[in-house]
C-alpha positions as CSV (number, residue, x, y, z in Angstrom):
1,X,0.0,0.0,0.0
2,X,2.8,2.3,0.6
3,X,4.4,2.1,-2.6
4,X,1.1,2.6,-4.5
5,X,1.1,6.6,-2.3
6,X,4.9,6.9,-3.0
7,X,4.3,6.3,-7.0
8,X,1.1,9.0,-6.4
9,X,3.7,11.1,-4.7
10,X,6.4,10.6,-7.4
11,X,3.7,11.8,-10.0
12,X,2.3,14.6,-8.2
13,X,5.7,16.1,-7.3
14,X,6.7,15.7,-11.5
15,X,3.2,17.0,-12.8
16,X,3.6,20.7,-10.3
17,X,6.9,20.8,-11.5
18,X,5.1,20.9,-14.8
19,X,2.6,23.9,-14.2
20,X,4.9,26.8,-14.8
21,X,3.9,29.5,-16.3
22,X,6.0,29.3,-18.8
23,X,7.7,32.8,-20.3
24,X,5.7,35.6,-22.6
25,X,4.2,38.8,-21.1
26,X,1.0,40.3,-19.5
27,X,-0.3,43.5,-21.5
28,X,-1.8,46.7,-20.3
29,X,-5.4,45.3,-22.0
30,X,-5.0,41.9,-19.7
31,X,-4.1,40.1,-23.3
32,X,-1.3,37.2,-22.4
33,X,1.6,37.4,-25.1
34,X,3.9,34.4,-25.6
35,X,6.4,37.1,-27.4
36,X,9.6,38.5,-25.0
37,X,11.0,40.6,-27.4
38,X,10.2,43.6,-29.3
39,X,6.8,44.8,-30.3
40,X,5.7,42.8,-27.2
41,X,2.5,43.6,-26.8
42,X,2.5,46.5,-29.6
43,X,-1.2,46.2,-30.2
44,X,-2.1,45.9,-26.9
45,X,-0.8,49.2,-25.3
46,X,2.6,47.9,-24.5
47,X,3.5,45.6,-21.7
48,X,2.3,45.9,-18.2
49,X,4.4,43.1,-16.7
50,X,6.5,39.9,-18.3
51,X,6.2,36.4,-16.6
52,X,8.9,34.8,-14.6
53,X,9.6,31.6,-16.5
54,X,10.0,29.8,-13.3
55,X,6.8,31.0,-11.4
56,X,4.5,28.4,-10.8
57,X,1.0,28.6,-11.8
58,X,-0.8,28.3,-8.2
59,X,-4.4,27.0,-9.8
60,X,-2.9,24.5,-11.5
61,X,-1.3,22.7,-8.8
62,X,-3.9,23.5,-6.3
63,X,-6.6,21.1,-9.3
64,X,-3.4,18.6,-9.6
65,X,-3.2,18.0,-6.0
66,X,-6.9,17.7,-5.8
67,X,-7.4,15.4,-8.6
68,X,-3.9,13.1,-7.1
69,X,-5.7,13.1,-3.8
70,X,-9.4,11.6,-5.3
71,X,-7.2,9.0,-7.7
72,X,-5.7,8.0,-4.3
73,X,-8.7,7.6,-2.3
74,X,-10.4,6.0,-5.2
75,X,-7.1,3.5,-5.2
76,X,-7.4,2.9,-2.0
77,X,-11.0,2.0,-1.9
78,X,-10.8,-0.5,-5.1
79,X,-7.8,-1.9,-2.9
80,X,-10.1,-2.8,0.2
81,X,-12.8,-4.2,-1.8
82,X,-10.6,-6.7,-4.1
């Protein structure tokens, strides 16, 4: 039984590190740009802020730690009744 929550655990640790934001930019008019360079956000009345390509994305992990926690109980349960 342990192993089965270590393997969850292996997976939940490898899918947060998998909810970064990822790079780009955040314009004045809220529009997300996946551009870093110039004319960033040109069309868009420039660039209110650029995303830190290492930031993680908080609601993301928040649903993946969720949804790891119901596929555990759900494991566990089938386990009991078999």
């Amino acid at each position: 039984m342990f192993s089965k929550f270590k393997y969850l655990f292996g997976i939940l640790v490898w899918m947060i590190s998998s909810c970064k934001q990822g790079k780009g930019a955040i314009c004045n008019d809220g529009w997300r740009s996946h551009s870093t360079g110039s004319g960033t956000c040109s069309w868009h009345d420039g660039v209110d802020h650029y995303l830190d390509p290492n930031e993680i994305d908080v609601g993301k992990t928040l649903l993946l730690i969720i949804v790891v926690v119901i596929i555990g109980f759900v494991m566990n349960v089938m386990g009991r009744n078999n």
